[in-house]
C-alpha positions in Angstrom: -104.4 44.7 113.5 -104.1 42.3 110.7 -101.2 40.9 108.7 -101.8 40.8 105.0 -99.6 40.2 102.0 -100.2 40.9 98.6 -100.9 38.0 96.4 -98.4 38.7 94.1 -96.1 38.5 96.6 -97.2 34.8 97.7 -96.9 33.9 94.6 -93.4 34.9 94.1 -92.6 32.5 97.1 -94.7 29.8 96.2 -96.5 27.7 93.8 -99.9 27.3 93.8 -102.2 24.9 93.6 -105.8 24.0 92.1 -107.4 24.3 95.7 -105.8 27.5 96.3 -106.6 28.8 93.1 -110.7 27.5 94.3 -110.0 29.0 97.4 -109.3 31.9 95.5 -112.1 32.4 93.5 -114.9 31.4 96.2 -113.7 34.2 99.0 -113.6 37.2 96.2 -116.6 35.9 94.6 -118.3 36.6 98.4 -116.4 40.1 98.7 -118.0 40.7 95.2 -121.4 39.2 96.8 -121.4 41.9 99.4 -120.8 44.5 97.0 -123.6 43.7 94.7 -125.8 44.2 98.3 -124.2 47.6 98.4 -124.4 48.1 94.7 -121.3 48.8 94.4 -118.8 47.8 91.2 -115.5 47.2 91.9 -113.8 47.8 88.4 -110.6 46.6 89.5 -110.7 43.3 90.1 -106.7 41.9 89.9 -103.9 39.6 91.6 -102.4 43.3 92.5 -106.1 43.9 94.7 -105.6 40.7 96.4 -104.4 40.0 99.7 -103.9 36.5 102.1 -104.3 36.9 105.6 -102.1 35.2 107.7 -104.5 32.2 108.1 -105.3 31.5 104.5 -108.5 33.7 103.6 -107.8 35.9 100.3 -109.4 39.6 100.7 -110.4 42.1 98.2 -108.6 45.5 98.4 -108.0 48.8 96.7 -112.1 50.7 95.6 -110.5 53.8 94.2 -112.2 53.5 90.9 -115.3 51.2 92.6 -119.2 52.9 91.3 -122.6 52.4 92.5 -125.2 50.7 90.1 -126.7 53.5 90.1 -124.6 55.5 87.8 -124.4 52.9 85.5 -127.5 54.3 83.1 -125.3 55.4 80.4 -121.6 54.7 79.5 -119.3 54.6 82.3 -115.7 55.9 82.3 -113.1 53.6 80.7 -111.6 52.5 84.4 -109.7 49.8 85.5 -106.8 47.4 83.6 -106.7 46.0 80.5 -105.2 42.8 81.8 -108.0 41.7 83.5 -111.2 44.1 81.3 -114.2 42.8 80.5 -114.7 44.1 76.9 -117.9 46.3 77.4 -115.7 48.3 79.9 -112.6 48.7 76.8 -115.5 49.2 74.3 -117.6 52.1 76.3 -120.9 50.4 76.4 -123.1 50.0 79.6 -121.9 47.9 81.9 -123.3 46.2 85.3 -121.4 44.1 88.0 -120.7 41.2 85.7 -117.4 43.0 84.8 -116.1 42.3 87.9 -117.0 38.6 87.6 -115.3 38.4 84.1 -112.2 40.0 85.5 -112.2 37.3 88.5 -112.0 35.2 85.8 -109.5 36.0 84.0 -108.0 36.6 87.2 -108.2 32.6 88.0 -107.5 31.9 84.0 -103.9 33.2 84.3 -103.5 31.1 87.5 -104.3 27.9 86.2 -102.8 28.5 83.2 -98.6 28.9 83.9 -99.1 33.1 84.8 -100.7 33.7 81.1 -104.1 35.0 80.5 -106.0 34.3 77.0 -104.0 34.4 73.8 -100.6 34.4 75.3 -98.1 31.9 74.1 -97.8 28.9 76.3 -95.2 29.0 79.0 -91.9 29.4 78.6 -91.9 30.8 75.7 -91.4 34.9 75.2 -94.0 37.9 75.4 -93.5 40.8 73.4 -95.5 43.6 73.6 -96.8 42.8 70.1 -98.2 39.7 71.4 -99.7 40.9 74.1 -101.2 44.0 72.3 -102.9 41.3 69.9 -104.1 39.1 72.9 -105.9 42.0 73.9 -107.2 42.7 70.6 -108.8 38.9 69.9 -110.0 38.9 73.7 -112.2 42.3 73.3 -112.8 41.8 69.4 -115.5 38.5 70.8 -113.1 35.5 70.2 -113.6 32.3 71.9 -111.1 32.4 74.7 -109.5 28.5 74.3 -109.8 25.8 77.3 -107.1 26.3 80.0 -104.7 23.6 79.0 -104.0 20.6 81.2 -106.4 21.2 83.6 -110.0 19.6 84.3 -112.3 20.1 81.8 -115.4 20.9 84.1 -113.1 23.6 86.2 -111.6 25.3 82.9 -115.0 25.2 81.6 -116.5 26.9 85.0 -114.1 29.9 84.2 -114.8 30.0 80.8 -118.4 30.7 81.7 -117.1 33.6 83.9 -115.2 35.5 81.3 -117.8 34.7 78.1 -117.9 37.9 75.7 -121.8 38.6 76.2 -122.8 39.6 79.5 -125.7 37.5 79.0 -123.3 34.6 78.8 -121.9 34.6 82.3 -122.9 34.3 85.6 -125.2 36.5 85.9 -124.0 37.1 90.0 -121.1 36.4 91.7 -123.1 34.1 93.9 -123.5 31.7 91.0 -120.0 31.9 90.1 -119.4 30.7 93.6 -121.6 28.1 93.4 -120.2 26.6 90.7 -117.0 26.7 92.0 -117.8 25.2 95.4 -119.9 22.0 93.7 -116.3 21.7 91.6 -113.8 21.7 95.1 -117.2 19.2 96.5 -116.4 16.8 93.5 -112.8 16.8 94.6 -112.9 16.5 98.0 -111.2 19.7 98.6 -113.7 20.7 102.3 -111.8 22.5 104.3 -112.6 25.3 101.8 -115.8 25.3 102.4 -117.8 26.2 105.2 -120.7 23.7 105.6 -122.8 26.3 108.0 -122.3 29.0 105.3 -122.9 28.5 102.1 -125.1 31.0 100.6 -125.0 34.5 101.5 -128.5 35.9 102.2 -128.8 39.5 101.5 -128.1 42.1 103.7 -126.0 39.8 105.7 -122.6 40.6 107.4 -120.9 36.2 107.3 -117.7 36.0 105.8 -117.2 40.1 104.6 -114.1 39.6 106.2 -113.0 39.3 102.5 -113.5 43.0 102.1 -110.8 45.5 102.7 -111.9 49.1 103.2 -111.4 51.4 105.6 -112.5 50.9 109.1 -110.1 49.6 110.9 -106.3 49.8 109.6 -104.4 46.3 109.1 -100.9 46.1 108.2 -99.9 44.8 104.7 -96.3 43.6 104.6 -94.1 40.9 102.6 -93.9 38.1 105.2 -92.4 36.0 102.5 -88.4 36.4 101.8 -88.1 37.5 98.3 -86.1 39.6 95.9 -89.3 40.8 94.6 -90.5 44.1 96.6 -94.3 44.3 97.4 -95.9 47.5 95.6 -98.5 47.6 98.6 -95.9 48.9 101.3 -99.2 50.8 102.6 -101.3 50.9 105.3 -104.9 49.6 104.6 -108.4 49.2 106.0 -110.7 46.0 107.1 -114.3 45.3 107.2 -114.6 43.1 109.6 -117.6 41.2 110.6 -119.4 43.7 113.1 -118.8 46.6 111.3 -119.3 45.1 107.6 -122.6 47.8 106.7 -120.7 50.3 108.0 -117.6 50.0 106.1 -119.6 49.7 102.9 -121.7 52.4 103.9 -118.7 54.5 103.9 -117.5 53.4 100.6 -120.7 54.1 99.0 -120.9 57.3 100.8 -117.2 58.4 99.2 -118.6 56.9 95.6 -121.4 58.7 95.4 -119.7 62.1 96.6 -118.2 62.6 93.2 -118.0 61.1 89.8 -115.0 59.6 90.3 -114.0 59.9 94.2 -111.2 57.5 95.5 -110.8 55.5 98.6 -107.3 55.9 98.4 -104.7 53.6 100.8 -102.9 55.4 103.0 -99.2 55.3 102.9 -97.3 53.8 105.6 -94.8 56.2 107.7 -91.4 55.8 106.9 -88.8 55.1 109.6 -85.5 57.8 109.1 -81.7 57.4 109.3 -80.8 60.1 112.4 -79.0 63.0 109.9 -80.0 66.1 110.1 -82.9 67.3 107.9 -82.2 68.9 104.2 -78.2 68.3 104.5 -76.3 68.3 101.8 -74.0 64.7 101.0 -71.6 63.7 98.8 -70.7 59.8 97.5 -67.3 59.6 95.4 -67.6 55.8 95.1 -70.1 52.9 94.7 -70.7 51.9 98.4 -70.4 55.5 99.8 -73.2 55.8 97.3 -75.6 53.1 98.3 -75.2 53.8 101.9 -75.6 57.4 102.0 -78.9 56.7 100.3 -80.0 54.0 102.5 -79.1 56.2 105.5 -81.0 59.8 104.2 -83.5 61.2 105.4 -86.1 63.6 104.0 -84.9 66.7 102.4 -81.4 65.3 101.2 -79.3 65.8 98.2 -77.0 63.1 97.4 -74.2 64.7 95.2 -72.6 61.9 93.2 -68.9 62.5 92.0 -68.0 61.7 88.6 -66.5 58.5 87.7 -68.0 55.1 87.0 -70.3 53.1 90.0 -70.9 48.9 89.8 -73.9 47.8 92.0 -75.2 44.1 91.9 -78.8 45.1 91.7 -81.2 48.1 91.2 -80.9 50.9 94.2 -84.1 51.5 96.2 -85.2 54.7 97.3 -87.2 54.6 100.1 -87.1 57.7 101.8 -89.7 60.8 100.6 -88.2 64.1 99.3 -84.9 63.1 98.2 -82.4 64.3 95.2 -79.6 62.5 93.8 -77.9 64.7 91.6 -74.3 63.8 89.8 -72.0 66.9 90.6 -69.7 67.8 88.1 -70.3 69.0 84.0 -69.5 64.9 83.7 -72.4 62.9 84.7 -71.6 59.9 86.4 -72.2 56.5 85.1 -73.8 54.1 87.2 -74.9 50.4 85.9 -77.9 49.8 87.9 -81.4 50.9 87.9 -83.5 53.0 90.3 -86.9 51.5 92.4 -88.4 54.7 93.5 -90.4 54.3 96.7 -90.5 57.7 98.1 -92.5 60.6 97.4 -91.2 63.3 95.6 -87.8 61.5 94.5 -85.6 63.6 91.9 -83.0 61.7 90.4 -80.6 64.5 87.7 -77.4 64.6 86.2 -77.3 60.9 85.8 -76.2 58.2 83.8 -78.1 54.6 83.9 -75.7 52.1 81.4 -78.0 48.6 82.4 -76.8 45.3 80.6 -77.6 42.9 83.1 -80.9 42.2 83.8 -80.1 41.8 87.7 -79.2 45.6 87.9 -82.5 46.2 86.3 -85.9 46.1 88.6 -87.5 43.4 88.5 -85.3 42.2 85.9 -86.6 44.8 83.3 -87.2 48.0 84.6 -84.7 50.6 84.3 -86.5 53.5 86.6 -89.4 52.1 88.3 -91.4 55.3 90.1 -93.9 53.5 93.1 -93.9 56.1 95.8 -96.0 58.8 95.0 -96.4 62.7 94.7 -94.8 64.1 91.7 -90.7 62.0 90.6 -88.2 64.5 88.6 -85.8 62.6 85.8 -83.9 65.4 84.5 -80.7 65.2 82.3 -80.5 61.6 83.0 -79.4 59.1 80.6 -81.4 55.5 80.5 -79.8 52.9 78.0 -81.0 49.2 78.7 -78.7 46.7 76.5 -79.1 43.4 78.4 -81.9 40.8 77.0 -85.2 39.7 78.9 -88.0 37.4 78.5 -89.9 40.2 80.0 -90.7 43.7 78.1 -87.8 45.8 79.1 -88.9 49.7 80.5 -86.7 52.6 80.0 -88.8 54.2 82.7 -92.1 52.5 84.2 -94.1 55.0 86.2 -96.9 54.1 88.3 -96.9 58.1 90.1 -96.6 61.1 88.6 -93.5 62.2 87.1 -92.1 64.9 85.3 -89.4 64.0 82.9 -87.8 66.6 81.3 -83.6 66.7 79.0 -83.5 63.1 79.5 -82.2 60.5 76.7 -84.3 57.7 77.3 -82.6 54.6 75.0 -84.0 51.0 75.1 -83.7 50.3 71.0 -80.0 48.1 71.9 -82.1 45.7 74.1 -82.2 42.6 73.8 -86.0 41.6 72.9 -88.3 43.1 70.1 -90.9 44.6 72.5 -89.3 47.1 74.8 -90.7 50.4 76.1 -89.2 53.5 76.5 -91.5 55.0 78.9 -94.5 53.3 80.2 -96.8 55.4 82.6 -100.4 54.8 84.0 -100.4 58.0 85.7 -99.7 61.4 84.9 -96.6 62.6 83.3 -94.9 65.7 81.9 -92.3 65.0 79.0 -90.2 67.7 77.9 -87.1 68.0 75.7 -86.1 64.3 75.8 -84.5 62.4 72.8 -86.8 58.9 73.9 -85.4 55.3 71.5 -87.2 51.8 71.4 -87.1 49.1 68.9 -91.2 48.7 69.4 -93.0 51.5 71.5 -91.3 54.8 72.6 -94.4 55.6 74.9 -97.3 53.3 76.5 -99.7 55.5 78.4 -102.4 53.2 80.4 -104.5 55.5 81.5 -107.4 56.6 80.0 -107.7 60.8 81.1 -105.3 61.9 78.0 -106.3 64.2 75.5 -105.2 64.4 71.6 -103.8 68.0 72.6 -101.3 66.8 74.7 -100.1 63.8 72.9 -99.1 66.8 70.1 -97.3 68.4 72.6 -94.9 65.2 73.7 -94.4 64.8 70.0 -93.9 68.5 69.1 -91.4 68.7 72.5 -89.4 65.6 72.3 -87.7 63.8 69.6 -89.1 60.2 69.5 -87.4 57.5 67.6 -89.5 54.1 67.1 -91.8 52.3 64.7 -94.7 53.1 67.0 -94.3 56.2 68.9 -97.1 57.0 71.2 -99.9 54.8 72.2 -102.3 56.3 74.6 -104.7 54.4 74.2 -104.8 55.1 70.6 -101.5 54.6 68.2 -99.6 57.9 67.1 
């Protein structure tokens, strides 16, 4: 078993430095070399799908939206994350495995360049969502992404190449992406990256797939850095290792080519219980009754919060699956903190959320962040977010599926000009909500929602904001 920790955890712990960000770029451009042996597109490529392994080797995870070549002879599905798209994918043309070498660009663009991929204001200075809407806009519309500032000319211009607008333009393989790259950490001295026996990778074979993560052989993936910052890859994953490299892939390409759109899916770690009895009802009549009765339930619980008013000094996580928090009472209980949901099937009701400090919110921004999986319940619950953030401030961010239904959803009295209501890149049912943002009421990321039911969220919920729906397309 192997210890691995997301990048973006790393990160959070440390700064990083032109030879990591090399060191970076040559092990996923060999993952993305032993793909392109297997055919295989990985669509995804991000900092979240990037792991370090305990002795310094970054490893390319997560092929639930991964294709074969194969089913590339017409338009493709609009998958992966805008962040980090190559603009034939955004656009719906025909696409090949150069995406995923202009998304390990942009990927390495954003780490040399202060945490800001092309078009965003230099750090510190603020990101709205406007801003970053029209980043995205110059980047797919063909504009010349500028050199990365302050750094060498011959590297910024190496990962310029990677994320040109014309796939004609770019490396044409990852291999010479990683060429390119190892000549530039040569130059600088920088060897122990490199290993002098193993340079190239000749086809069909299995050096250095270590940088693979599939599903072969499970590896734990934990933060091994202290941090206030929780990892979103609490899960238990799956390594190609050396000896069993054509297997692993063979697998992936076997669950790719069994449907359109089949995922390899992580599977999520087990969950360690407080010892109270299963399904029993509790009750929490002040602000540390409440945060340890939650820490210490188990699945099946209902947390009945008394009326009154609850202080926290930071979001409450919920780690535990099938859990309700309900405020008892025809008086809903205010609390000033946020929620992190981590468990499955979390139903939070009867609630009041009154943020104004960024430390009670998740992350600094997030009101309700939903992680864990399975289907979240918001009902009756009020969100209203009045603190200020250099970040875009979420009413609710949901990256599950979530049904959210009588809720009042307020992030208009933030403090920054590009909050979101409700921001969701999976499914979600809305419902007879009264939903308030000074900029966007509702961001939807994903790409699998029809006209028809953007109708219905308007027709069923009253929305108040300049722009009230954008999914992918403004309503």
């Amino acid at each position: 078993m192997e210890l691995l920790t997301p990048l973006l955890d790393y990160l959070n712990n440390n700064s990083i430095s032109e030879r990591e960000v090399l060191k970076i770029g040559i092990d996923i451009c060999r993952a993305l070399e032993v793909c392109n042996q297997k055919k295989i597109i990985h669509r995804d490529v991000k900092p979240e799908n990037i792991f370090i392994s305990s002795t310094g080797d970054f490893k390319l995870g997560d092929f639930g939206i991964a294709r074969t070549l194969e089913k590339t002879s017409g338009g493709l599905s609009k998958k992966g994350t805008y962040s980090y798209m190559a603009p034939e994918v955004y656009l719906g043309g025909k696409y090949g495995s150069s995406v995923d070498v202009y998304s390990l660009g942009i990927v390495l663009y954003r780490l040399l360049n202060n945490n800001r991929t092309p078009f965003l204001p230099s750090y510190p200075d603020r990101i709205t969502y406007n801003i970053k809407e029209e980043a995205l806009v110059r980047r797919f519309s063909g504009e010349s992404i500028p050199s990365i500032p302050g750094i060498d000319p011959v590297l910024s211009d190496i990962v310029l190449k990677a994320c040109q607008y014309r796939q004609e333009d770019r490396y044409s393989t990852p291999r010479q992406f990683r060429r390119e790259l190892t000549e530039y950490a040569l130059s600088k001295s920088y060897n122990e990256l490199l290993d002098p026996d193993n340079l190239d990778i000749e086809e069909d074979s299995d050096n250095d797939a270590t940088v693979l993560i599939s599903q072969e052989k499970t590896v734990t993936v934990q933060n091994q850095y202290p941090s206030k910052r929780k990892s979103k890859k609490h899960v238990l994953l799956a390594i190609i290792v050396p000896l069993i490299c054509i297997l692993g892939i063979g697998f992936a390409m076997s669950q790719i080519n069994g449907t359109d759109d089949k995922t390899m899916d992580a599977t999520n770690a087990s969950k360690a219980v407080a010892e109270i009895p299963e399904g029993k009802d509790l009750v929490a009549g002040d602000a540390e009754a409440l945060l340890q009765t939650i820490r210490n339930a188990s699945s099946g619980d209902t947390i009945y919060v008394e009326g009154g008013q609850y202080s926290f000094d930071e979001p409450i996580e919920i780690n535990v699956d099938n859990v309700s928090v309900v405020g008892k009472g025809e008086t809903k209980p205010v609390l000033n903190c946020g929620f992190y949901i981590k468990g499955f099937d979390v139903t939070l009701e009867n609630l009041g959320l009154e943020v104004d400090s960024p430390s009670c919110a998740t992350e600094g921004s997030d009101i309700i962040r939903i992680e864990g999986g399975g289907v979240t319940n918001i009902k009756s619950v009020d969100v209203n977010a009045t603190f200020a953030s250099e970040k875009i401030i979420y009413g609710i961010l949901a990256y599950s599926d979530a049904n959210i239904s009588k809720s009042n959803i307020d992030v208009s009295n933030g403090g920054t000009n590009g909050n979101v209501a409700l921001g969701a890149n999976s499914r979600i049912n809305l419902k007879g909500n009264i939903i308030k943002s000074n900029d966007l009421a509702v961001w939807y990321l994903g790409d699998d929602l029809s006209d028809a039911e953007v109708e219905k969220w308007i027709k069923n919920n009253e929305i108040f904001a300049p722009t009230r729906i954008e999914a992918p397309r403004t309503f």
